[in-house]
C-alpha positions in Angstrom: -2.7 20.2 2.8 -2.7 16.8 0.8 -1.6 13.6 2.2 1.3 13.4 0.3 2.3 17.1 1.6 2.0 15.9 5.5 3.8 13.4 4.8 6.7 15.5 3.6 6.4 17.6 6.2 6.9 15.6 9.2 9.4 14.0 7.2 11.7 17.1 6.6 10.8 18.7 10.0 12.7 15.8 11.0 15.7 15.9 8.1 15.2 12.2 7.4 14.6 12.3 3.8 18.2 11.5 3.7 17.0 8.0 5.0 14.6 7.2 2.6 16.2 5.6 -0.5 14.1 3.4 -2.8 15.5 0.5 -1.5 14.8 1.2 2.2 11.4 2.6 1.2 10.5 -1.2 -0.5 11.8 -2.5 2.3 9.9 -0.6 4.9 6.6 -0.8 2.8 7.3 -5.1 3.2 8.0 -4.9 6.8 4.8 -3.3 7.8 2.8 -5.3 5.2 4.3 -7.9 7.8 3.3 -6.1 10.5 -0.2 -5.8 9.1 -0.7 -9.6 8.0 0.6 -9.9 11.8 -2.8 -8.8 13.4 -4.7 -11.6 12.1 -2.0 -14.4 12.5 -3.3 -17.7 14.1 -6.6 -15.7 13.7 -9.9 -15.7 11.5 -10.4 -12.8 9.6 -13.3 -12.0 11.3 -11.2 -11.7 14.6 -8.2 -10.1 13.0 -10.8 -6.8 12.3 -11.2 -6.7 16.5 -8.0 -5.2 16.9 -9.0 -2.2 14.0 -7.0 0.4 15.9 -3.9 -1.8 15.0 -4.8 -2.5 11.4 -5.2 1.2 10.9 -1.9 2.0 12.5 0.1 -0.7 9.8 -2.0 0.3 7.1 -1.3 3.6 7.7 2.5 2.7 7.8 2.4 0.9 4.5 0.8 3.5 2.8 3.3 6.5 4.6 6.3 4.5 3.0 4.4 4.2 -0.3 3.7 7.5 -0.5 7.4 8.8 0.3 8.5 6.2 -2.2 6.0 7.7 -5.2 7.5 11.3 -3.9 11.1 9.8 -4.5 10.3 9.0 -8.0 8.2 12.0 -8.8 5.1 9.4 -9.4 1.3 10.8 -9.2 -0.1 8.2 -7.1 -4.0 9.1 -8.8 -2.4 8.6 -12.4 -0.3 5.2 -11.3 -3.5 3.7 -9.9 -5.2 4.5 -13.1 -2.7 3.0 -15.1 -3.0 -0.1 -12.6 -7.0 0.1 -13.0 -6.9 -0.5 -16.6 -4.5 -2.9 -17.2 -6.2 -5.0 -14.1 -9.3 -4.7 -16.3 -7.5 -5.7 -19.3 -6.5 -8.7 -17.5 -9.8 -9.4 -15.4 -12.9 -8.6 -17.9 -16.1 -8.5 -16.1 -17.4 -11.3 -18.4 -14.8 -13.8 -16.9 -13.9 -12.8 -13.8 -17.2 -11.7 -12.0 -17.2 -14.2 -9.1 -14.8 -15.8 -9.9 -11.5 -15.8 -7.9 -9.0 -17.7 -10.8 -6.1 -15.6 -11.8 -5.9 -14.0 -15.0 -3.6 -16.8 -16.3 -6.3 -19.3 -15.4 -9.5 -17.2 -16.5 
C-alpha cells in the first residue's frame, strides 16, 4: 500500500474526507508548517534537531495534508515535483548558483 493510499484509508475509515476542502487542506498544511518552525523557536538549529521525534511528527503532518490535498486535485505528487525540479533548475543553473545562496532574481 503507497503512502498516498494510507493516507486515504485512515481518512475514509473515519468519513472525514467531507472535511478536507482545498482551502482547509492549505490551511492545515500552514498550521503545521507553524508547528514545525515551532520546534526550533528561540533555538539554534542545531538544538531544534534534539527534539527529532517532534520534527518527525509536524513534518509528517505537513506532508499528510499535502498529500490529501494532491488527492483532492487528482495531482501525481512524482510528476509535480518533476515539474518543480526543472523549472527550479531553469531558474538556479549550476554555473550560478553553486554555493551561492542569492535568489534567482539576484543570480
Amino acid at each position: 500500500m503507497t503512502s498516498m493510499e494510507k493516507v486515504n484509508a485512515f481518512r475514509d475509515a473515519r468519513n472525514w474526507r467531507q472535511f478536507h476542502n482545498e482551502k482547509d487542506l492549505a490551511l492545515s498544511i500552514t498550521l503545521e508548517a507553524s508547528e514545525l518552525l515551532e520546534i526550533f523557536q528561540w533555538k539554534t538549529a542545531e538544538e531544534g534537531r534534539q527534539d527529532i521525534d517532534a520534527i518527525k511528527d509536524e513534518l509528517a503532518d505537513v506532508l499528510i495534508y499535502a498529500y490529501m490535498m494532491a488527492d483532492n486535485l487528482d495531482l501525481d505528487i512524482d510528476e509535480i515535483i518533476e515539474r518543480k525540479l526543472i523549472k527550479n533548475n531553469e531558474k538556479y543553473p549550476v554555473e550560478k548558483s553553486k554555493d551561492n545562496k542569492a535568489t534567482y532574481d539576484d543570480l
